[in-house]
N, C-alpha and C positions, 0 to 999 in steps of 0.2 A: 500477690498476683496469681495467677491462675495459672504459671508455669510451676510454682513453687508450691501449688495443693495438689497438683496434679501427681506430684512424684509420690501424696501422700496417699492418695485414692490405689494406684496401682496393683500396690497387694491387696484389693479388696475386688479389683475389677470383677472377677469371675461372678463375685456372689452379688454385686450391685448387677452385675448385666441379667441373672436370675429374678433378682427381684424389680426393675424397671417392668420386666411382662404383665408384673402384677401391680405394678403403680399406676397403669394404663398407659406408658409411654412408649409401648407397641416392642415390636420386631421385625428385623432387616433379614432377609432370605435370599438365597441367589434364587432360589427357585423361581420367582416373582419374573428376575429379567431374561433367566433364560428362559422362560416360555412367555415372551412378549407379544408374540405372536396369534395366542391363542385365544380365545375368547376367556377364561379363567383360570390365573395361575394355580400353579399346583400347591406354592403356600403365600398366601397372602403376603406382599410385603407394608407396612404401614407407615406412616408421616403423623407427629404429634406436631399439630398447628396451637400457636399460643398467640394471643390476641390481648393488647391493652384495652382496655371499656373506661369510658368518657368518667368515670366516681372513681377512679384509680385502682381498678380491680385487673389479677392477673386471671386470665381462663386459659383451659386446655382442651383439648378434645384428639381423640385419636382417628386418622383417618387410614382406612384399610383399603388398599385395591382390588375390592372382587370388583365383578360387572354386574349392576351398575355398584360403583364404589358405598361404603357404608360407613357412617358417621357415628361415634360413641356420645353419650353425654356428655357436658362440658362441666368440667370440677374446675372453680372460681376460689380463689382466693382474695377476698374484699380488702381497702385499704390498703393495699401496698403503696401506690401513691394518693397523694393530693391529687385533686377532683380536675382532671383534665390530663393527668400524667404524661407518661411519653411521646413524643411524635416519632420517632426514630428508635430502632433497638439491635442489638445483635441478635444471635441464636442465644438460648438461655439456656446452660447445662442443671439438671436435677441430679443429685445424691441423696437417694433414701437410706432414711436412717436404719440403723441396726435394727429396730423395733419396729418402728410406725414415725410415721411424718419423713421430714426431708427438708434439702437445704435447695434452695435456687441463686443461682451466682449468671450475672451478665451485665453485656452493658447498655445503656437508654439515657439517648439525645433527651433531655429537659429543658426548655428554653434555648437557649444558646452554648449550654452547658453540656460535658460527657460525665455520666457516672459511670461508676462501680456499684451495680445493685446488688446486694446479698438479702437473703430473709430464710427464715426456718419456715418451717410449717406442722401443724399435729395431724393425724391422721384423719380429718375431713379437712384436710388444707388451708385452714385455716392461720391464722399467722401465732407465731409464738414468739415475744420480745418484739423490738421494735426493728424493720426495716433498716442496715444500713446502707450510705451512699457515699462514696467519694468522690469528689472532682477530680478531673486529671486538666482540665483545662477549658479556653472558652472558646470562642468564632465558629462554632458548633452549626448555627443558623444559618451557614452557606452552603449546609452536605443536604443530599436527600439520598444516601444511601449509604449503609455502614455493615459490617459483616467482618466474623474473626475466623479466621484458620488455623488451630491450633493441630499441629501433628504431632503423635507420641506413639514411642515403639522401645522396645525393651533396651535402645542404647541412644538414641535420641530423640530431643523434645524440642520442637520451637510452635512460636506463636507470631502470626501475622494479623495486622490490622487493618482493613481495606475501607477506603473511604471516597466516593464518588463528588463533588462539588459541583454547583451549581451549572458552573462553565463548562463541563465536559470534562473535568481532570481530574484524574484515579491518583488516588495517595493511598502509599504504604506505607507503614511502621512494622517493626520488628521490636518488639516486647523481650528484654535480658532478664537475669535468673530475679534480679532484685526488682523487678517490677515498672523498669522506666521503659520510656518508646523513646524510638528511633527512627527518624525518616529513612526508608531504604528504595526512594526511587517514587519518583512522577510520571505522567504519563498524558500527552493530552489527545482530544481528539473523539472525545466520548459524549459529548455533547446529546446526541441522538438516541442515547441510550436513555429506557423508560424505568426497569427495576433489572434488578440483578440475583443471582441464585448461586451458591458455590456447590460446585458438582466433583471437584476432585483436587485433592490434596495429598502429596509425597513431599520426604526430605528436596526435591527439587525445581517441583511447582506448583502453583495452585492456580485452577481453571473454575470460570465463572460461566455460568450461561445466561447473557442479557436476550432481551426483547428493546426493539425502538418506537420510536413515536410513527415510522412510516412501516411497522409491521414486517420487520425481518427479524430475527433469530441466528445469534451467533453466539458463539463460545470464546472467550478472552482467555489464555493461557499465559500465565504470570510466571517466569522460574524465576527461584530465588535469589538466585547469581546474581550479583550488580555488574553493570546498572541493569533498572528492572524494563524491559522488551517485550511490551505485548506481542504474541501471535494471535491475529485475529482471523476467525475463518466461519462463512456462512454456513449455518444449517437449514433454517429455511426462510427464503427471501419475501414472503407476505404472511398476513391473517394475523399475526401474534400483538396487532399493537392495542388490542383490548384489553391487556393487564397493565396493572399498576404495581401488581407483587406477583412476584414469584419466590418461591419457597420449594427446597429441596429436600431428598435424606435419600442415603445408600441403597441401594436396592441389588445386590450383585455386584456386575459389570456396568449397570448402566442408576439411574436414580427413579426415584417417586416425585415430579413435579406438580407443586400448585398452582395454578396460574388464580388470580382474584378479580373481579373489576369492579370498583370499589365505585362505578357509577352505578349501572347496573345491581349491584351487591349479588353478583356470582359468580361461583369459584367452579375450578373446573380442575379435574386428575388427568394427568399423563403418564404412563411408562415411559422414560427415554434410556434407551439403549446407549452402548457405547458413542461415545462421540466419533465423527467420524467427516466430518462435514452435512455435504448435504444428500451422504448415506448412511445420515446415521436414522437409527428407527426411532419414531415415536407412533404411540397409540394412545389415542384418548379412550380413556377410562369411563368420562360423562360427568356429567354435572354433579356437584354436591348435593345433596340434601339441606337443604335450610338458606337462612338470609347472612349476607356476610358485609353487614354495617361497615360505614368508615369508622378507620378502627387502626392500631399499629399491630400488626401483623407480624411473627417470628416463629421460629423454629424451635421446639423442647427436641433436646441433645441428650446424648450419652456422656459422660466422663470421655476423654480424646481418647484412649485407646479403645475406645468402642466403637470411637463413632467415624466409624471408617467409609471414605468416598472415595471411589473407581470409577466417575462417570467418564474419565478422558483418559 
């Protein structure tokens, strides 16, 4: 499991977070949220958006926050899955290899089904060996939202697995050193919630930033302590219910949000600043550049001790 490669990655962090700049999976800068403000931060911070395509291919692309925001080319990796692949996925952590290429590890709803996706890559991303997948189980086809929190710091490591169902009700698992999950708390009452973003994660909670179907904006605050007790608190109460995905990454003190709307096919940048309710700042960045087809939509990560969130 991914708590027990993590411990292996750690003495390498330094030099994988070195070389992620140059694999295109961007860089996280405070400087970006402290001057939110501004019309142009003083160093760009960025979000790599990764995207399933309908022939089972993975893509990436790096999104930087100048004004207006600016899009990289998108490096595809064909065939990872069957011709329809995922409908659901976590964030997907990248480890570049010593040389060239790199390993991708995450997880993606398949039918009714959760895997375990792994796959290598050579240095034009292309795939090398074959794709592995493991089930962990099924009734899969009742979620439409999944997302993993894994926290790690130089004396502890855990892993959360957050999963939204149809009827409004947030499920956790907690992931042990050997790789099983554990229910660690329910939640209901989420019903109205349209997509989800994780904006901040410590040893003692992790905080989600949703959008609903009537267009408010709020932040869901998970500690890890059982039993699990949302705090829920508005940030802002109209406009947002034209996403269907939101997607995050570190930016500071506060995050780089995507918002998507997968009718339309546009995607839109934000700064948000510290959460705070409905003081916390946000600034639109502006529209992307390009089309952004229905598609499964995810996050390209850091290794967990890099990939650090402060949005709350």
């Amino acid at each position: 499991m991914i708590r027990s490669e993590q411990r292996r990655l750690r003495g390498v962090s330094a030099v994988v977070g070195l070389t992620l700049l140059t694999a295109g999976l961007g860089t996280t800068s405070a400087a970006g949220a402290a001057t939110e403000g501004s019309a142009t931060p003083a160093a760009a911070c960025s979000l790599s958006l990764g995207s399933g395509g309908a022939l089972g291919e993975h893509n990436r692309q790096e999104i930087r926050a100048t004004v207006p925001p600016s899009v990289t080319p998108t490096w595809t990796t064909e065939h990872v899955y069957t011709a329809g692949g995922p409908w659901m996925s976590s964030r997907f952590q990248y480890e570049p290899g010593p040389a060239s290429g790199g390993h991708a590890d995450g997880w993606v709803a398949v039918g009714d089904g959760m895997y375990r996706s792994q796959y290598d890559t050579d240095q034009n991303q292309q795939l090398v060996g074959r794709p592995v997948y493991r089930r962990i189980g099924g009734g899969w086809g009742m979620f439409r939202a999944f997302e993993e929190s894994q926290y790690v710091d130089d004396s502890f490591d855990r892993t959360n697995e957050y999963a939204l169902r149809n009827d409004g009700t947030l499920f956790r698992w907690t992931v042990d050193a050997k790789g099983a999950w554990h229910k660690t708390g329910t939640a209901a009452g989420f019903s109205a919630v349209k997509a989800m973003a994780l904006i901040s994660k410590t040893r003692t909670y992790d905080t989600f930033l949703a959008n609903t179907h009537g267009g408010a904006l709020y932040t869901i605050h998970l500690p890890t302590k059982l039993p699990m007790k949302p705090v829920v608190k508005v940030v802002r109460r109209s406009t947002w219910q034209g996403f269907d995905t939101l997607l995050a990454q570190g930016c500071g003190k506060g995050v780089l949000l995507v918002g998507i709307n997968r009718d339309s096919q546009v995607a839109y940048l934000y700064a948000v600043g510290h959460a705070n309710g409905t003081a916390t700042p946000i600034q639109n960045r502006g529209k992307l550049p390009g089309t952004f087809n229905p598609s499964t939509y995810f996050r390209w990560g850091y290794v967990s001790d890099l990939d650090q969130f402060n949005g709350e």
